[in-house]
N, C-alpha and C positions, 0 to 999 in steps of 0.2 A: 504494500500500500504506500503511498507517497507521501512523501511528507511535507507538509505546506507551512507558508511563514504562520503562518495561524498557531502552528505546531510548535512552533522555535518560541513564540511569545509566551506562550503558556507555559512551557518547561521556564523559560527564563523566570517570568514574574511570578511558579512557583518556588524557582531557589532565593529570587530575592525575598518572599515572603518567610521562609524556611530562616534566611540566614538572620532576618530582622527578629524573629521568633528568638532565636537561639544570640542576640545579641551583636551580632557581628559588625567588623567595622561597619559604619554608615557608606563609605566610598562605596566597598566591594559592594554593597546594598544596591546601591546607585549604580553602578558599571550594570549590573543583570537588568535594572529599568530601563536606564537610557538605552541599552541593548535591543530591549525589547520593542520600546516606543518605536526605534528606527527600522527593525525587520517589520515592524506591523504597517509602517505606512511608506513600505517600497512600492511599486507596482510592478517587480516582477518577482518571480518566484529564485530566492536565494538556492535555490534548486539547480536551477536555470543559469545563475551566473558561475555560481561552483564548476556549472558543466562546460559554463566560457572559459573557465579558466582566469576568470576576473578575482580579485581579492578582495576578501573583505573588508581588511585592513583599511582598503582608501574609503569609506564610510567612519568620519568623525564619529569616535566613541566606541569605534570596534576593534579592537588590539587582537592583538595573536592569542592570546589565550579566548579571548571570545568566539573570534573566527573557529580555536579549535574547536569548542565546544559544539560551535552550532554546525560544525559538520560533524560532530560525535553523533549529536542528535538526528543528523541525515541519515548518517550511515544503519543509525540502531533501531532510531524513533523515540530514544530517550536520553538521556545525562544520566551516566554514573553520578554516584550519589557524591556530590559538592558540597556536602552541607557536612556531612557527618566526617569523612575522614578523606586525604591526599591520598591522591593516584601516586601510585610506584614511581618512582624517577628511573628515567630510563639509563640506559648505558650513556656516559656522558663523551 
């Protein structure tokens, strides 16, 4: 099933709800809304540009760690769990 920005905004403004629950810095808070506010009012599908090969980086307020996530979210159709504990660091 595919996954639409519709999808990327929900995951997001549940971890920013999750991380405000659980106390988290206010920024990180904010990085997942602004994230979100901006995939929800693209008019194409972040689907679609992943598959141009466009980044999402050049979208004010989308960094690399965003970008990864919301193609975790492509790839799965969810986020590993952000809230609770760090993803493994990989081979450096």
């Amino acid at each position: 099933m595919p996954i639409h920005n519709n999808d990327i905004v929900k995951n997001f403004n549940k971890v920013a709800d999750l991380l405000e629950i659980k106390g988290a810095n206010p920024f990180r808070v904010r990085a997942y809304r602004n994230a979100a506010r901006i995939i929800g009012g693209l008019s194409i599908s972040v689907a679609d540009l992943i598959a141009e090969n466009k980044p999402l980086t050049d979208f004010s307020g989308i960094g690399k760690d965003l970008a990864e996530k919301i193609e975790e979210i492509l790839a799965t159709g969810q986020l590993s769990q952000e809230t609770g504990k760090r993803r493994a660091a990989g081979p450096a």
